[in-house]
C-alpha positions in Angstrom: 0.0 0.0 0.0 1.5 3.3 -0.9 2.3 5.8 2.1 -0.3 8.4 2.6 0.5 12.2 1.6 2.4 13.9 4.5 0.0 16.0 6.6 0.2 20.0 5.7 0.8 22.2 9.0 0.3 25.5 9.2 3.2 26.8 11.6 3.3 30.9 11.4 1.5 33.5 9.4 2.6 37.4 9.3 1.1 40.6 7.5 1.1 44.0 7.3 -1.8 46.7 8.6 -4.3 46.7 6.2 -5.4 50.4 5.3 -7.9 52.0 3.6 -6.9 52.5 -0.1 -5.7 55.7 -0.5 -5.0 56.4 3.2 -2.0 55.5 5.7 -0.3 53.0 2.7 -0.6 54.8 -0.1 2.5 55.6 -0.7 3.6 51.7 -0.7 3.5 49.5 -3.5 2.0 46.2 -3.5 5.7 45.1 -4.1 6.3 47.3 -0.9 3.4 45.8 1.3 4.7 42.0 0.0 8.0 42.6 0.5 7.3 43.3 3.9 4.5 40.9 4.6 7.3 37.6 3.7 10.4 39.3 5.2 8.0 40.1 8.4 6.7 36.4 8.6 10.9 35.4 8.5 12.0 37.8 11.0 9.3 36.9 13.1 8.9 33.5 13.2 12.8 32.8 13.0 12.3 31.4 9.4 16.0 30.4 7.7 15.0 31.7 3.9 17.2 29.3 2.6 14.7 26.6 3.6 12.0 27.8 1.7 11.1 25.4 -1.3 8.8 27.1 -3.0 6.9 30.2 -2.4 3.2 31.3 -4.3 2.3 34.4 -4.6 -1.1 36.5 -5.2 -1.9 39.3 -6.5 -5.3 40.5 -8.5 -4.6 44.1 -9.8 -1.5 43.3 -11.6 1.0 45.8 -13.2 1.4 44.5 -16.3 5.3 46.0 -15.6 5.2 42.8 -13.4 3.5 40.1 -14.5 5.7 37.2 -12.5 5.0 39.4 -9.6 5.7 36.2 -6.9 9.5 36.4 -8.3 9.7 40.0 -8.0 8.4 39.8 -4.5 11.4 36.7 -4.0 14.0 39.2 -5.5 12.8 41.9 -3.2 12.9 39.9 0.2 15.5 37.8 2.0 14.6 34.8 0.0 17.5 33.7 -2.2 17.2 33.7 -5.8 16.9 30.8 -5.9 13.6 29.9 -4.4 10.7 28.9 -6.6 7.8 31.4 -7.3 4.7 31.7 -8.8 2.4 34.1 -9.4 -1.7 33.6 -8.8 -4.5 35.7 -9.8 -7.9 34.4 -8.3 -9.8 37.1 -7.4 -10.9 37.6 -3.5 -9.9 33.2 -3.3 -6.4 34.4 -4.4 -4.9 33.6 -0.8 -6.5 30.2 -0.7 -5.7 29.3 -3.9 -1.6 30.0 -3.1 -2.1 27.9 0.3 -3.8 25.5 -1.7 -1.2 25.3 -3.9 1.6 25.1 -1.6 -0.3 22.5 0.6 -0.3 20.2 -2.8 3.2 20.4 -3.4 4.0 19.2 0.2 1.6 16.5 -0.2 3.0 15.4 -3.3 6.5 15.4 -2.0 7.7 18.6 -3.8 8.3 20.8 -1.1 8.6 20.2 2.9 8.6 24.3 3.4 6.6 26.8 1.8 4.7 30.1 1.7 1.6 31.3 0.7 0.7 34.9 0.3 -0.9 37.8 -1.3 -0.9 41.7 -1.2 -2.8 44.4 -3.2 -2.3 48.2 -3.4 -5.3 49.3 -4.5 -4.0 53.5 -4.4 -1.9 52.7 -6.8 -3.6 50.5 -9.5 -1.8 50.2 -12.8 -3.6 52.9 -14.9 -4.5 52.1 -18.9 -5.0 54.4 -21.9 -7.6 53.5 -24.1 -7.4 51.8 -26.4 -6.9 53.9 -29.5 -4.5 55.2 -27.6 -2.6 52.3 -26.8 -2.6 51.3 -30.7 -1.0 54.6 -31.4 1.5 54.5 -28.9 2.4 51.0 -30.4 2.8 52.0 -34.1 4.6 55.5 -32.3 7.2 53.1 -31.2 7.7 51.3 -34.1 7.8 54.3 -36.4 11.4 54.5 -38.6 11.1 58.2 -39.6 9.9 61.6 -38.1 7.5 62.5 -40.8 5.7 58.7 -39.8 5.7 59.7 -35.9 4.6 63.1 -36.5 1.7 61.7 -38.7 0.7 58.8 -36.2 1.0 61.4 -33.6 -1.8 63.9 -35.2 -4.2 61.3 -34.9 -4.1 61.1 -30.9 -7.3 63.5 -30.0 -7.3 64.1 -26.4 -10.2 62.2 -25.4 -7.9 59.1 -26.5 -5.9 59.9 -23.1 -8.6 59.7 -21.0 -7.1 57.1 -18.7 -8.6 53.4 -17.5 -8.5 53.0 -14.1 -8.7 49.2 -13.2 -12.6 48.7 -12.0 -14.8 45.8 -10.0 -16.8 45.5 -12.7 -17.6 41.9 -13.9 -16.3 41.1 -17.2 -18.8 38.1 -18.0 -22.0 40.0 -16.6 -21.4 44.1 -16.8 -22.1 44.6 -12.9 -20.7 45.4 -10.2 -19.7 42.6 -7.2 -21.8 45.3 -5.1 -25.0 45.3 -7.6 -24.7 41.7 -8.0 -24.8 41.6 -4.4 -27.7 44.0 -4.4 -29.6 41.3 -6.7 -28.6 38.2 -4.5 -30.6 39.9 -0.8 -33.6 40.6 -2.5 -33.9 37.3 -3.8 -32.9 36.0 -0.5 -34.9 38.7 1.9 -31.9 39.4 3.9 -33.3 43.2 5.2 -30.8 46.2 5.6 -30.9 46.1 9.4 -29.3 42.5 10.0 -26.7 43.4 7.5 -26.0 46.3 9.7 -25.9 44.1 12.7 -23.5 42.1 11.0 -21.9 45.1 10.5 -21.4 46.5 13.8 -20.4 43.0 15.6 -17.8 42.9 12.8 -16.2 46.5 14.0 -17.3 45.3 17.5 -15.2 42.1 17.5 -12.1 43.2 15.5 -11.7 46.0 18.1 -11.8 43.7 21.3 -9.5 41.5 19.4 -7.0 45.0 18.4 -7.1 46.2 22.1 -6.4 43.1 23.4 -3.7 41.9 20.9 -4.9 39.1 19.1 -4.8 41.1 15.7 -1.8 43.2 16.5 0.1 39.9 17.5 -0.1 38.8 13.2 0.8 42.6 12.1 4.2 43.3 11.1 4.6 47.6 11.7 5.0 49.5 9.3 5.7 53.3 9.2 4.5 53.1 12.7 1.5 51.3 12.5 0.6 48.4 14.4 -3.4 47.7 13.4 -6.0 47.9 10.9 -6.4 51.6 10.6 -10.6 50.9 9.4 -11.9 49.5 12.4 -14.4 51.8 13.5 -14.5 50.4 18.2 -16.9 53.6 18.3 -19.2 52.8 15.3 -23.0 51.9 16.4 -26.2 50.7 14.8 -28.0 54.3 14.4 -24.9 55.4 12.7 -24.3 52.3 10.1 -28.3 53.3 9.5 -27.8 56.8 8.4 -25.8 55.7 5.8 -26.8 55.9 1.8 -26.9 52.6 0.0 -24.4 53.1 -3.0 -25.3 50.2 -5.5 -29.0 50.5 -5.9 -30.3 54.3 -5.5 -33.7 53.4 -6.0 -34.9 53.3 -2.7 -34.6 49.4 -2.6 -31.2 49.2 -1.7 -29.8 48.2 1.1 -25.8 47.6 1.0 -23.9 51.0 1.9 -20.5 51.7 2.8 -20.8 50.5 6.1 -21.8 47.1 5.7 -19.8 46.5 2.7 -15.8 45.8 2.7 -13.8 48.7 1.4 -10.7 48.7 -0.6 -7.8 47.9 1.2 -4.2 48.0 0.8 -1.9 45.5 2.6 -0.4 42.2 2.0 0.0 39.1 4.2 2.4 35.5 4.3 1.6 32.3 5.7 4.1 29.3 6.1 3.3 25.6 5.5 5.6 22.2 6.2 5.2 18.9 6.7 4.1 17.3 9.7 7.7 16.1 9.9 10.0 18.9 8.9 7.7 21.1 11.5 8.3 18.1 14.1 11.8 18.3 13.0 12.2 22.3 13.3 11.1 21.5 16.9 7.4 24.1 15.7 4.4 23.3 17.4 1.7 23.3 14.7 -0.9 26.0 15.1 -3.0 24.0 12.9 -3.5 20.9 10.1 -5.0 21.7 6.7 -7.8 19.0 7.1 -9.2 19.5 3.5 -10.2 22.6 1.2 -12.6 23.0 -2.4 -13.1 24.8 -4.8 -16.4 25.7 -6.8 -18.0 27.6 -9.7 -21.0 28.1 -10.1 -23.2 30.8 -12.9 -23.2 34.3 -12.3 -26.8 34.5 -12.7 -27.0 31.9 -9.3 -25.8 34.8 -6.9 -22.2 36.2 -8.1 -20.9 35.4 -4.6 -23.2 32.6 -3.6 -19.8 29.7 -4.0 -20.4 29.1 -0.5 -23.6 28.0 -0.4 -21.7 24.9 -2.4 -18.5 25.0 -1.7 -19.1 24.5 2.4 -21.6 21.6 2.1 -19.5 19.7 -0.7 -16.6 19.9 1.9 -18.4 19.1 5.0 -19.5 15.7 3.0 -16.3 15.2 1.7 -14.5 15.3 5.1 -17.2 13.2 7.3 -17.8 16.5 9.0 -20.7 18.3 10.1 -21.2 22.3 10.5 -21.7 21.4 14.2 -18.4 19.6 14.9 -16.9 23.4 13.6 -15.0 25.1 16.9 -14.9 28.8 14.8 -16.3 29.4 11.7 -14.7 32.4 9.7 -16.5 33.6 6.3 -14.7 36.4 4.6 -17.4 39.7 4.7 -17.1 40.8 0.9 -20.6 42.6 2.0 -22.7 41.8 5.0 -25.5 40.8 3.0 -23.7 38.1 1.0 -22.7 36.7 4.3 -25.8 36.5 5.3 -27.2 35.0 2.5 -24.9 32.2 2.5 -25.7 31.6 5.7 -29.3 31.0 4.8 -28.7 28.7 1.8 -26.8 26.3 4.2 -29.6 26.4 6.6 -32.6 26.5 4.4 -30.9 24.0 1.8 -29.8 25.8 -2.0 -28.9 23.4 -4.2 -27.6 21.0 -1.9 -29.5 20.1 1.1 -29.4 22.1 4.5 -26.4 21.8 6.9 -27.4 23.4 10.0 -27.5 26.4 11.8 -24.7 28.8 12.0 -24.0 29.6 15.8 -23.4 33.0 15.3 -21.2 32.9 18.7 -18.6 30.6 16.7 -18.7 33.5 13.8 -15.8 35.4 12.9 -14.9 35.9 16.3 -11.5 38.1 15.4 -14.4 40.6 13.0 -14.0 40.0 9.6 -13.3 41.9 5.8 -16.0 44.8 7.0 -13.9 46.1 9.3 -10.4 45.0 9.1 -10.4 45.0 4.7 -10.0 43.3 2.1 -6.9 43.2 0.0 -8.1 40.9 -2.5 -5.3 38.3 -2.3 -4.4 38.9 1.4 -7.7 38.0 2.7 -7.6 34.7 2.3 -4.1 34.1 3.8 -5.0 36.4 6.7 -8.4 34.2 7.2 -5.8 31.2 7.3 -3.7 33.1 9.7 -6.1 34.4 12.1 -8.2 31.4 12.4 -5.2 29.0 13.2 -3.7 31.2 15.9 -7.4 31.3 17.4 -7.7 27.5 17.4 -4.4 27.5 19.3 -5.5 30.0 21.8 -8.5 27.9 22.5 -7.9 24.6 22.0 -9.9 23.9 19.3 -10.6 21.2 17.1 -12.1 22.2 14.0 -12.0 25.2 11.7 -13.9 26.6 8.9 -12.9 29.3 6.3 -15.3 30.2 3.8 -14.2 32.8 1.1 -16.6 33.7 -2.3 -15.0 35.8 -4.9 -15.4 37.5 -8.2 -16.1 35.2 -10.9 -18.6 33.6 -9.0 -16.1 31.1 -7.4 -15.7 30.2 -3.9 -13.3 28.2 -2.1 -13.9 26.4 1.3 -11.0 24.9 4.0 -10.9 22.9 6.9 -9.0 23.3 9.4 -8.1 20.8 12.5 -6.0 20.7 15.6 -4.8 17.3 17.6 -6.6 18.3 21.0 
């Protein structure tokens, strides 16, 4: 009988603050913020770089400048040249996907050390021309003689350097992730108030867990700051109400800026190993990847409604049930996709129900509302802040639950030996 794949540990995670895009970090690069998100999680977890056999590496709003941008991030660190890197684009499942990754190669035998990461800046996007303008600026650079550049050049007008910002527009559908959204609670009668609940216990909980270290303890400083600068400890319910929704005007709408993630800057690292090289290295596991999926599904479903799929599918894959999970951490694109997830597992959507969510074992730590959402950090940060919980408490069982752009979702497992 052939040995079983070595079990994947999850032995240290690190990151930067996450900021408001355009705010404290705007001035950083997402080269910058990963750079100091995998150098942080070596210094800090007393990691030899030399070790490291491979590292992923997300990011979602790509300079073009950089498209292998997990090998510019290894040239930039303390990680020799040498180390394997690969870049991932996934959407908001961009930090799963690298930990997915990495956790395969181990299992396969590839790799006994690894890290997983992701970091966006979204204040400083890589910014297009259109694309008349682009065309002429390509037959501009190939021109031989002056009189041909002159004569390419007089057929620029100026509305041709009208520049593209990148946007969160869905390619495949035309709409927004928030008006998608929008679309998703009214089928699903989620109301604006328990969004704004969701809100609020989000800010609530992040703050406890800032004051009283649990998310300074994963946060590499940087230009002086020690926390996620969005938390709001002081926000309440009567002032999440008096906010405008922003995605549908109508009068129907219901998701605002305070119930909705904002865009974030920031980047994050997680290391993996083997049971053995960890047991080896003398490093108490935080936690065991127990199993992960991945789903599709059609846009016209519920953009972000992956979960309602991907958690189920893995529950029954894993002998598991929603009750055996200690904490249960679901990234908060917007407050009302949470919540709609929520109800497809426990009214049954395509797959039959799962149970009820005990909304004490919910993100615990807050969630994407109030601490952000760098798209390819989150997941990795998820990973990080649910395994250090389960150590703190002794916990068994873990669940991460991430939708994204695309209309994919991803779903992980995670177990301790207790």
């Amino acid at each position: 009988m052939a040995d079983s794949p070595p079990r994947v540990v999850i032995v240290a995670g690190a990151r930067t603050p996450f900021a408001k895009a355009g705010t404290k970090l705007k001035e950083h690069s997402a080269l910058d913020l990963a750079r100091h998100a995998v150098d942080g999680l070596l210094d800090k977890h007393s990691l030899e770089p030399s070790t490291i056999d491979e590292m992923v590496y997300g990011i979602v709003v790509l300079d073009p400048r950089r498209p292998q941008f997990a090998r510019e991030v290894a040239f930039a660190s303390r990680l020799p040249s040498s180390t394997p890197a690969w870049t991932t684009t996934d959407n908001c499942i961009n930090g799963t996907t690298a930990i997915m990754a990495i956790a395969d190669s181990i299992r396969a035998g590839r790799a006994e050390i690894g890290i997983a990461g992701g970091g966006e800046s979204m204040s400083n996007p890589a910014v297009l021309f259109s694309p008349a303008a682009s065309r002429i600026f390509v037959e501009l650079s190939n021109a031989r003689t002056l009189k041909d550049r002159i004569e390419i050049l007089s057929s620029l007008r100026p509305r041709d350097l009208k520049p593209n910002a990148p946007g969160v527009v869905e390619p495949s559908t035309g709409l927004s992730m928030g008006e998608h959204t929008e679309i998703t609670v009214k089928e699903w009668r989620i109301a604006r108030e328990p969004q704004d609940e969701l809100a609020l216990a989000s800010h609530k909980n992040a703050a406890a867990a800032t004051e009283d270290g649990r998310l300074k303890a994963e946060i590499v400083p940087l230009d002086g700051i020690d926390h996620d600068t969005i938390i709001r400890p002081d926000t309440t319910l009567e002032k999440l109400a008096q906010l405008k929704p922003v995605f549908d005007t109508s009068g129907n709408g219901t998701l605002t800026a305070g119930n909705s993630s904002p865009l974030t800057d920031g980047a994050a690292a997680i290391a993996l190993m083997s049971e053995d090289r960890a047991a080896q290295e003398g490093r108490e596991p935080l936690a065991f990847i127990r199993g992960y999926k991945r789903v599709a599904i059609d846009p016209g479903d519920g953009l972000l409604m992956g979960p309602g799929i991907a958690v189920p599918d893995l529950l029954a894959e894993t002998g598991l049930s929603l009750d055996d999970m200690d904490l249960i951490e679901m990234h908060e694109a917007f407050a009302g996709q949470v919540l709609s997830n929520i109800a497809a597992w426990e009214q049954g959507w395509k797959r039959g129900p799962i149970g009820t969510v005990d909304r004490s074992k919910l993100n615990q730590l807050g969630s994407s509302v109030a601490v952000g959402h760098p798209f390819s950090a989150t997941g990795v940060r998820i990973a990080t802040t649910l395994a250090n919980e389960m150590k703190r408490r002794n916990s068994r069982y873990g669940l991460i639950s991430i939708c994204a752009a695309g209309a994919t979702a991803q779903a992980m497992i995670l177990e301790r030996d207790v």
